[in-house]
N, C-alpha and C positions, 0 to 999 in steps of 0.2 A: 504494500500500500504506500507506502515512502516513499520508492521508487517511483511511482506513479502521480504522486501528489508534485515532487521535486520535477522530476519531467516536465509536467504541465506549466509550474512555475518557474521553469526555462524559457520553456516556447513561448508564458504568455512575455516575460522580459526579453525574448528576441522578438518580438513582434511591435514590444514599445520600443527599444532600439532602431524597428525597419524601421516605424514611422518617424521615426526623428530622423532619418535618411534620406528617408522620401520630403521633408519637409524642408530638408537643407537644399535637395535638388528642385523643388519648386519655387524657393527663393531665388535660386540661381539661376531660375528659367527666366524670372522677374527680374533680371540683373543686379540684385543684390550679392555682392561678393562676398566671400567667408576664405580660413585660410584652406592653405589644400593640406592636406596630412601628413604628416610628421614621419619618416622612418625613425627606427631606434635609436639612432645617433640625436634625434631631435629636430633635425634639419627636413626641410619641406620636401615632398616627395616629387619626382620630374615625371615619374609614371601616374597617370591621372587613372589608369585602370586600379592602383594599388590599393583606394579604399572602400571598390565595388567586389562584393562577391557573385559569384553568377548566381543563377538558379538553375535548379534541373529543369531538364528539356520537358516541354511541355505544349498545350497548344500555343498557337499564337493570338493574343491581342487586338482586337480591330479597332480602328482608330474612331471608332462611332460605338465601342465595349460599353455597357454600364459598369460602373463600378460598387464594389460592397464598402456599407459606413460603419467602421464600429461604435463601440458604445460610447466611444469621448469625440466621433465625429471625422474623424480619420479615413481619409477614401484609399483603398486599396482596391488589384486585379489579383485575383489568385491569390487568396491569404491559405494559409496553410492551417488556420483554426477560423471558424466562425462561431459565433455566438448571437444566442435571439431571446436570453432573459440575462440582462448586465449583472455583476456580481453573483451569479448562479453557477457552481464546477458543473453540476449536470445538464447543463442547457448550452453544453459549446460540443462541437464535433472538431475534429481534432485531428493531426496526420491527413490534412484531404490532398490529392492528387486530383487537379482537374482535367477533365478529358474535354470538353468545351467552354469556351467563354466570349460570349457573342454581344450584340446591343440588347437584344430581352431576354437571355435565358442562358447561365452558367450548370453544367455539370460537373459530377465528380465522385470519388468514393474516399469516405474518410472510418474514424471512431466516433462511433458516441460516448460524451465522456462521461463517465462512473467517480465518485471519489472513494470507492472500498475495491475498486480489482482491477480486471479488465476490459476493456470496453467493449462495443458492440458494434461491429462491421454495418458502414449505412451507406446508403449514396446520397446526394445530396443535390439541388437543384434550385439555385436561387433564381428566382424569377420576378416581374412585374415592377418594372423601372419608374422611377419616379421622383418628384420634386427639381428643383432648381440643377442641381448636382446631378441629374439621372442615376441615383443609387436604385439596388435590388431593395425592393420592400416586402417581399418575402421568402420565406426557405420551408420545400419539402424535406424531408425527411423519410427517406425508405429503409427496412429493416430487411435481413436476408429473406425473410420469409415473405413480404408483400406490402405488408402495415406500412402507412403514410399516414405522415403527419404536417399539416401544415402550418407554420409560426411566420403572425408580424415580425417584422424586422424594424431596431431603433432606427 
């Protein structure tokens, strides 16, 4: 169960980390300058790939995608956990791989997350774009066996 609990509370602190990444490069889209990143020695780095990691291969992006918002407002493609009841461990799925993500309708198969074991293999489907931002406003949820459920999204 420790295991389990600590993992999640990795993920969810690399996820606040991406978005401070993301947040840095949407500033710098707005031409707001920041420094570039430091190698070891302390000295700023000349390779601008050095403080991107990639992501694994996946679909691709459309430049008209809806995007998912989390719970503090945050727009991401492809998050690797979503959640649809904020401060709830059981109301997030968790490890998703997505196999589309389009302007109305993301796929994908992730966990549902448990805070006593291990999780439940789900697929997952955000759908129904909306507001200002075109974020997904809401998420199915499918169970191996057939069971859907569908949740508003914040």
């Amino acid at each position: 169960m420790t295991h389990t609990v600590t993992r999640r509370a990795t993920r969810r602190a690399a996820a606040v980390a991406g978005a401070a990444g993301l947040a840095i490069l949407a500033l710098g889209a707005c031409g707001v300058s920041y420094a570039a990143p430091a190698d070891q020695s302390g000295a700023p780095s000349a390779d601008p790939s050095a403080a991107s990691t990639s992501a694994p291969a996946g679909p691709s992006v459309a430049p008209d995608a809806a995007v998912y918002k989390d719970c503090v407002g945050v727009l991401d493609t492809m998050p690797t956990m979503v959640t649809w009841s904020c401060g709830t461990p059981t109301s997030t799925v968790d490890d998703i791989t997505w196999s589309t993500w389009g302007a109305t309708t993301a796929t994908g198969a992730g966990t549902l997350g448990t805070p006593t074991g291990p999780g439940t293999p789900v697929t997952v489907e955000l759908s129904s774009p909306g507001g200002d931002d075109h974020h997904f406003t809401a998420l199915t949820i499918t169970t191996k066996g057939g069971k859907a459920q569908t949740h508003n999204l914040p």
